[in-house]
C-alpha positions as CSV (number, residue, x, y, z in Angstrom):
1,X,28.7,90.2,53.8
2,X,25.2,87.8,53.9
3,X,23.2,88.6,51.3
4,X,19.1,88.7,52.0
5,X,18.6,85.0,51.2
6,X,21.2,84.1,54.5
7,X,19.5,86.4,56.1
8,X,15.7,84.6,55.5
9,X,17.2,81.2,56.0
10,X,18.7,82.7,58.9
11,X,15.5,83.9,60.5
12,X,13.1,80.6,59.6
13,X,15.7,78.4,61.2
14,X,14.4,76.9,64.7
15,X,17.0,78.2,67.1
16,X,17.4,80.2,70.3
17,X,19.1,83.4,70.8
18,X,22.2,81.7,72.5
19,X,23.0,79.8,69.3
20,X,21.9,82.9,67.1
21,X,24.1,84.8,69.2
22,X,27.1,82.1,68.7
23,X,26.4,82.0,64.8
24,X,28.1,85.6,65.4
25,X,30.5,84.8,68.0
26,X,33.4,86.4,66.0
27,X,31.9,89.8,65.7
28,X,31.8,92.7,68.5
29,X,33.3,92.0,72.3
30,X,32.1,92.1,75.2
31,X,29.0,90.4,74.6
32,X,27.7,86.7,75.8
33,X,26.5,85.0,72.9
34,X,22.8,85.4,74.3
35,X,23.1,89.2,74.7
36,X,24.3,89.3,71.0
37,X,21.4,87.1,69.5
38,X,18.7,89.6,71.5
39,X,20.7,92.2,69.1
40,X,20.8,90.0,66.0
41,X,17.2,89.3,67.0
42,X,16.2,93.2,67.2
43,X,18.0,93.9,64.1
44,X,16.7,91.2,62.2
45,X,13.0,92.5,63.2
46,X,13.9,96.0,62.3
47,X,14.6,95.1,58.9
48,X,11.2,93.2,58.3
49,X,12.1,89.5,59.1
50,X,9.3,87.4,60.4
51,X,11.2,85.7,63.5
52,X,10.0,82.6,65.6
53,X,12.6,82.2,68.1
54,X,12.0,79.1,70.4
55,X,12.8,78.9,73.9
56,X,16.3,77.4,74.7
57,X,15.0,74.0,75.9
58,X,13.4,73.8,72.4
59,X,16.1,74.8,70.3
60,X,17.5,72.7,66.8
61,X,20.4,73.0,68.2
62,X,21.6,73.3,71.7
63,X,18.4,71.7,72.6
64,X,18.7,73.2,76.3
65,X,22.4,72.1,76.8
66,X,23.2,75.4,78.6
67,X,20.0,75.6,81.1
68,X,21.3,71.9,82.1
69,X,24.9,73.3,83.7
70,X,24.0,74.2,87.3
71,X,22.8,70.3,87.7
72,X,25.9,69.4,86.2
73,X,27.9,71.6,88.8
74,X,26.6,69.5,92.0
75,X,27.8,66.1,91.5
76,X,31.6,67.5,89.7
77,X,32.3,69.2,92.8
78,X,31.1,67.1,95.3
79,X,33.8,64.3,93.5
80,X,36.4,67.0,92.7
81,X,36.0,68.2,97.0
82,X,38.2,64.6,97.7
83,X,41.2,66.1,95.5
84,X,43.3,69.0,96.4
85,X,43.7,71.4,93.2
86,X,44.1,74.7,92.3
87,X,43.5,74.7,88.3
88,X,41.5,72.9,86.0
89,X,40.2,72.8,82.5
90,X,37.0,71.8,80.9
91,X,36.4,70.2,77.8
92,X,34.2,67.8,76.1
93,X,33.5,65.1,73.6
94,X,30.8,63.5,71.8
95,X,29.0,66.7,69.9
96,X,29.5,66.6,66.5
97,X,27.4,69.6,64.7
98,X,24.6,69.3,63.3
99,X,23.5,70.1,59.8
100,X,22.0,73.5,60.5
101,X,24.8,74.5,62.3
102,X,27.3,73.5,59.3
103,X,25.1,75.6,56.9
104,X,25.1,78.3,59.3
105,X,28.8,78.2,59.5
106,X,29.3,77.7,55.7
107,X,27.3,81.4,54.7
108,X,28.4,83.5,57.3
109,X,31.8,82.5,58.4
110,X,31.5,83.9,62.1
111,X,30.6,81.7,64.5
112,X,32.2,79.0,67.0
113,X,31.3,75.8,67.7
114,X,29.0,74.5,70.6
115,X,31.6,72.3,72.1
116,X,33.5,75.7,72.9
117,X,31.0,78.2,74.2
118,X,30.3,74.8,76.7
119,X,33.7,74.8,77.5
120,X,34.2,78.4,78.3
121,X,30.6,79.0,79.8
122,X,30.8,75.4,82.0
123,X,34.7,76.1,83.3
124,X,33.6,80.1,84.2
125,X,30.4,78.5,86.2
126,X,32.6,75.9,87.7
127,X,35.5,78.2,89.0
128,X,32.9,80.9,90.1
129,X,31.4,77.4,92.4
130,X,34.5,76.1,93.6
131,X,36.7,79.3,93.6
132,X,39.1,77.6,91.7
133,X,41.6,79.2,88.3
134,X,40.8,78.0,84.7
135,X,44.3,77.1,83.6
136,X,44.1,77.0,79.7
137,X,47.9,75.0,79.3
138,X,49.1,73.0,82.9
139,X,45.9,72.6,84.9
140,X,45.9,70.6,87.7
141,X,42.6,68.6,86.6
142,X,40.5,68.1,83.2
143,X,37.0,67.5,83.7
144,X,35.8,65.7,80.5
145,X,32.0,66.0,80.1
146,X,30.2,63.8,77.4
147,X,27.7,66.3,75.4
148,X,24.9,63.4,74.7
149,X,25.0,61.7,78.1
150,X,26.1,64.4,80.4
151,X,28.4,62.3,82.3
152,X,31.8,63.3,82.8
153,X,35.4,61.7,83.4
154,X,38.2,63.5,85.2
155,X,41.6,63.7,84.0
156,X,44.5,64.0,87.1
157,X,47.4,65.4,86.6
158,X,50.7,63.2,87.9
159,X,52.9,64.4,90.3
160,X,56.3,64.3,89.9
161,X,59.5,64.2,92.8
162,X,62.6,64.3,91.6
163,X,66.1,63.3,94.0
164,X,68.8,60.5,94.3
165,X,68.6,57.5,95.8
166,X,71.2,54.8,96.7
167,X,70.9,51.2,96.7
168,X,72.5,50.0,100.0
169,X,72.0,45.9,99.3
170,X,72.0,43.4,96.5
171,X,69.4,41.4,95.2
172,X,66.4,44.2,94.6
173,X,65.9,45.3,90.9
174,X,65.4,48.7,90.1
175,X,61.8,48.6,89.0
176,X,59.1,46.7,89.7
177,X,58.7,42.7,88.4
178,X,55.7,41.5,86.2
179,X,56.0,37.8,87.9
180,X,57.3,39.3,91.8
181,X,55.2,38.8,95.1
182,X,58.1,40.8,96.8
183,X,57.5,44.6,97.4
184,X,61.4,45.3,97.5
185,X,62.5,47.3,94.1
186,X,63.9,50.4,94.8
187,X,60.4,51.7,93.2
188,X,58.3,50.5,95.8
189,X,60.6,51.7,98.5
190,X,60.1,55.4,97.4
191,X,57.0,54.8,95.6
192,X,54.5,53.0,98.2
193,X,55.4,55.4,100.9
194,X,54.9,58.4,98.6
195,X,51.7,57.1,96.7
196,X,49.8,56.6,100.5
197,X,50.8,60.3,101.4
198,X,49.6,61.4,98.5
199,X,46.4,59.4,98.2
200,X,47.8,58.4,94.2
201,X,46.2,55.9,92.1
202,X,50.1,54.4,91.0
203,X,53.6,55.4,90.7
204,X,56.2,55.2,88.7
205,X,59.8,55.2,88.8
206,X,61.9,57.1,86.2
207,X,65.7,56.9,86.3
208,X,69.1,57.8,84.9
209,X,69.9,54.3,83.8
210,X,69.9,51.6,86.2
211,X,72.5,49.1,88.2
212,X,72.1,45.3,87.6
213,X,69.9,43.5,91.0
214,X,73.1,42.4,91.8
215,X,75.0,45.4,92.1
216,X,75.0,48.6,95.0
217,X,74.5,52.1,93.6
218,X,76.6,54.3,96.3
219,X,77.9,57.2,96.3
220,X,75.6,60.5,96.0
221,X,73.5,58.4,94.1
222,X,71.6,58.0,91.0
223,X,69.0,60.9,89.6
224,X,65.3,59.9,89.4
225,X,61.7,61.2,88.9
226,X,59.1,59.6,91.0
227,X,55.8,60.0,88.8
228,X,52.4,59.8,91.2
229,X,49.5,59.2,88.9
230,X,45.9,60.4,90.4
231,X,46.8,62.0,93.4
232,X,44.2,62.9,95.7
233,X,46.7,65.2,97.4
234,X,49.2,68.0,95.7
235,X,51.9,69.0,99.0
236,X,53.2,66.0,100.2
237,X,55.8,66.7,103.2
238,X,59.2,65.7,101.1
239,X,61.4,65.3,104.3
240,X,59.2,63.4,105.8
241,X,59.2,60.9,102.9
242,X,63.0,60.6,103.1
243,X,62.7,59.5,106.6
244,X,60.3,56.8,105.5
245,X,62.0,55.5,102.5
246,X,65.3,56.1,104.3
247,X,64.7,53.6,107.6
248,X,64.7,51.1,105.3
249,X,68.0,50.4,105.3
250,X,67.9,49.4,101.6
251,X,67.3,52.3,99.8
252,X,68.5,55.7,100.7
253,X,67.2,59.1,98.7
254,X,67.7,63.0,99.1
255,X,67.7,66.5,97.5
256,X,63.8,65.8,96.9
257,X,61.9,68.5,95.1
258,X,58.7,69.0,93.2
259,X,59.4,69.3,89.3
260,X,57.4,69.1,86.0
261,X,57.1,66.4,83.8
262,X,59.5,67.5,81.5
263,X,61.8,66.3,84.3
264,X,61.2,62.6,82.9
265,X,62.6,62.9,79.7
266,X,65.7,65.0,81.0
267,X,66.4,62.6,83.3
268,X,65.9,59.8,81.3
269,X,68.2,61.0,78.7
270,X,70.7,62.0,80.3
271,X,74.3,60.3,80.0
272,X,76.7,60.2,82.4
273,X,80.1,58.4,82.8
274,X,80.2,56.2,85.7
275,X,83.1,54.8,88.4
276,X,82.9,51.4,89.6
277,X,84.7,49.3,92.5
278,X,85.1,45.9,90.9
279,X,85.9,42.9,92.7
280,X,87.4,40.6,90.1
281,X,88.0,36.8,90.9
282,X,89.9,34.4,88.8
283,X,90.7,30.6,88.9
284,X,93.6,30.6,90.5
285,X,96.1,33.3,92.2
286,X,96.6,35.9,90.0
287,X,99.9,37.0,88.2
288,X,100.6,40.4,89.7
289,X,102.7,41.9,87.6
290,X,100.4,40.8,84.5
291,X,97.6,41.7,86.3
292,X,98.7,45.6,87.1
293,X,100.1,45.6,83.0
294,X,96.6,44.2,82.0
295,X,94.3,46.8,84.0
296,X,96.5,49.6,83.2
297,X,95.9,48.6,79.4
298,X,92.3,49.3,79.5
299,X,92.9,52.9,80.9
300,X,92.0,55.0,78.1
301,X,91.1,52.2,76.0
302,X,88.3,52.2,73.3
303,X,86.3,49.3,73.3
304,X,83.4,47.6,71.0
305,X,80.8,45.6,72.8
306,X,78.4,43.9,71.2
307,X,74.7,43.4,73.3
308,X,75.8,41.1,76.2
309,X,74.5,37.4,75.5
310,X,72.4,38.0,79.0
311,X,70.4,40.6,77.6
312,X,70.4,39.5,74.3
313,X,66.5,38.7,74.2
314,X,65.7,42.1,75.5
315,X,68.1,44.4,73.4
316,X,68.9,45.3,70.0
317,X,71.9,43.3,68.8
318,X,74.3,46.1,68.2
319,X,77.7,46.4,68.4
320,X,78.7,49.6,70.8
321,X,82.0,51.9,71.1
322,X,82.2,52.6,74.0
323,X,85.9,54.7,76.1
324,X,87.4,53.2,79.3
325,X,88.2,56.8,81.1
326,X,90.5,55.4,83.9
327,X,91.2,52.0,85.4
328,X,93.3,51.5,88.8
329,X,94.4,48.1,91.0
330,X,93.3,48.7,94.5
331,X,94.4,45.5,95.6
332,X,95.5,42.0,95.0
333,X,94.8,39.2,97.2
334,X,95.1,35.4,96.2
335,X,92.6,35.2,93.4
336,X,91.1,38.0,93.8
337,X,91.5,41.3,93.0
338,X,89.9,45.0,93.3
339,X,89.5,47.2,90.6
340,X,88.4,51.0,90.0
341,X,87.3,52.0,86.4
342,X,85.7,54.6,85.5
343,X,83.8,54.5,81.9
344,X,81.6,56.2,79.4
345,X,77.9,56.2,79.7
346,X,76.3,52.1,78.3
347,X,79.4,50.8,79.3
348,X,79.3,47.2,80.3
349,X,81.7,46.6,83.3
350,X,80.9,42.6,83.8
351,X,81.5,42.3,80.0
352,X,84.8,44.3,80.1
353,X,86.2,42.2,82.8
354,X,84.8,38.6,81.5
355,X,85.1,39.6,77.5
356,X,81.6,37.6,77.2
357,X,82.9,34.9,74.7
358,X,84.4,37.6,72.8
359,X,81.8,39.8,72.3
360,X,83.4,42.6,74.1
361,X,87.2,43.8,72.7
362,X,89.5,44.1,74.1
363,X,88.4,43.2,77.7
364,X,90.4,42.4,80.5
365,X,90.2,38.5,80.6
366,X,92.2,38.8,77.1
367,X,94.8,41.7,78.3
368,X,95.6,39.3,81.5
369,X,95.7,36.1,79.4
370,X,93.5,34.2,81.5
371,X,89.9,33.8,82.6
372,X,88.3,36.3,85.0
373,X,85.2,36.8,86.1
374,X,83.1,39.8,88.6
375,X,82.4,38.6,91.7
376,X,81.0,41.8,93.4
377,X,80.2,45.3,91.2
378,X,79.4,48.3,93.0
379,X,78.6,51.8,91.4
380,X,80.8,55.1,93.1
381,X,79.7,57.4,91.5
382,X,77.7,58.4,88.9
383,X,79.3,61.9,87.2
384,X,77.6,65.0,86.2
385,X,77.1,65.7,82.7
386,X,79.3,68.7,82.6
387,X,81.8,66.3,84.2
388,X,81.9,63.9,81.2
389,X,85.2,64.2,79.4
């Protein structure tokens, strides 16, 4: 309860009846804080006070902020008319309180800050303009607006497709390069096609895992999130983009849909065991009844792998356990040979076959006797979760 004094101190202090008004924000509903400091105003009189209330544009505080939205309105929503949106938020940045404000605060305990009548009075004039929802958790846009300079920055939200894709040839990474003139990752042959239908500023491919350059991803193919950063555009004809990405005949993707971004981490996460078809090659023509004895060894096998010397400058130096699920000879021809394993999620299949100086145990080099070596790796199939056993 403000005692006379906080009342005095409150009536001599320079301010308008918007920021009177807000000084009460917390009291009574239903009113603006403008319509409440005309009350707080009348009341004040009634009991005796002397007030001198200045006009808004001369106020200690807000010093006009409010009278200066409309102006603001024009040139947000002439930018914001290239985007296609149906939510935003405003908020903004640089407006610390002042002095007065803090001692206003401090002795009656019932006010809000200007930063947030700005954002709810700015975002209810903007959505009124543009006929668009104020989304107070996912919206489409942020609009950032600078309290001392009135300028503004706007925030995008990504956009996010989710599907499979295959790798049909060797030779294209996963990703994009640093040091690469090439467009040919998998990520630029989804990513460029999406990002101009969608007017985006980037992209971004997020995967379950990844297969070496050298290696084919078949089967139904490996999940991934396309992130679109910027876009100008929020419906982007999916099957359409499949046709694009898949007349490439490098890259092949399907069951497309719109997610959120929570998608990314899922799918990131995720662990799956894996089958590959592995041609194996060694020095001279192989044993095959040692052979057939070797690879049915590693079926059910547990290995240990230690990080693979040709990743050894990009990855912890660990030493992983890691199952061998099933291992089968397809064939057997001179020195070469075709394998089908299936393994647990991080497993290293060029490792398992060529024991990588010893770093992997046991591996198949060791179970044969003799030196062998992967001459062509391709993933199958890439099982579901609830698959892994």
């Amino acid at each position: 309860m403000p005692n006379w004094q906080d009342l005095e101190i409150l009536s001599s202090s320079s301010i308008c009846k918007r920021c009177l008004g807000r000084t009460f924000a917390k009291v009574g509903h239903g009113l603006s804080n403008p319509e409440r400091g005309e009350k707080i105003a009348f009341t004040l009189n009634a009991l005796g006070f002397s007030l001198s209330i200045p006009e808004e544009q001369n106020c200690s505080i807000c010093k006009g902020l409010f009278l200066k939205l409309r102006g603001l309105c024009a040139p947000i929503e002439a930018e914001l008319s290239d985007y296609e949106f149906s939510s935003f938020l405003v908020g903004s940045e640089n407006s610390q309180p002042s002095q007065l404000e803090k001692d206003l605060e401090s002795r009656f305990g019932q006010g809000e800050g200007l930063k947030k009548e700005f954002n709810r009075e700015f975002g209810k004039l903007l959505s009124n303009r543009m006929h668009k929802e104020v989304d107070l958790k996912d919206p489409d846009i942020i609009i950032t607006v600078n309290l001392e300079y009135l300028s503004y920055r706007f925030w995008i939200k990504s956009l996010f497709i989710q599907g499979r894709y295959r790798k049909l040839v060797r030779g294209i990474p996963q990703t994009r390069w640093i040091i690469h003139d090439k467009h040919d990752s998998v990520e630029e042959f989804i990513g460029l096609p999406a990002k101009n239908m969608v007017r985006a500023e980037n992209f971004f491919l997020h995967a379950a895992g990844r297969e070496d350059v050298d290696v084919l991803m078949l089967g139904k193919g490996r999940d991934f999130v396309l992130e679109l950063s910027s876009p100008h555009l929020r419906n982007i004809d999916l099957e359409t983009l499949a046709k694009e990405v898949n007349g490439s005949g490098s890259v092949e993707i399907e069951d497309l849909r719109i997610v959120g971004k929570e998608q990314v981490e899922r799918v990131k996460s995720s662990r799956h065991d894996k089958t590959y078809m592995v041609r194996v090659e060694a020095a001279s023509n192989i044993d095959q009844p040692s052979f057939l004895e070797a690879v049915s060894a590693l079926s059910g096998k547990v290995i240990y792998q230690r990080t693979p010397l040709r990743v050894s400058g990009r990855r912890a130096d660990l030493i992983r356990e890691r199952k061998v699920k099933k291992a089968n000879t397809l064939s057997i021809d001179g020195c070469h040979a075709v394998v089908e394993i299936t393994a647990e999620a991080g497993t290293y299949i060029k490792e398992l076959v060529n024991g990588d100086e010893g770093r992997t145990n046991p591996n198949l080099s060791s179970l044969y006797g003799s030196s062998l070596k992967v001459e062509k790796l391709d993933v199958l199939e890439i099982k579901e979760e609830t698959e892994n056993v």
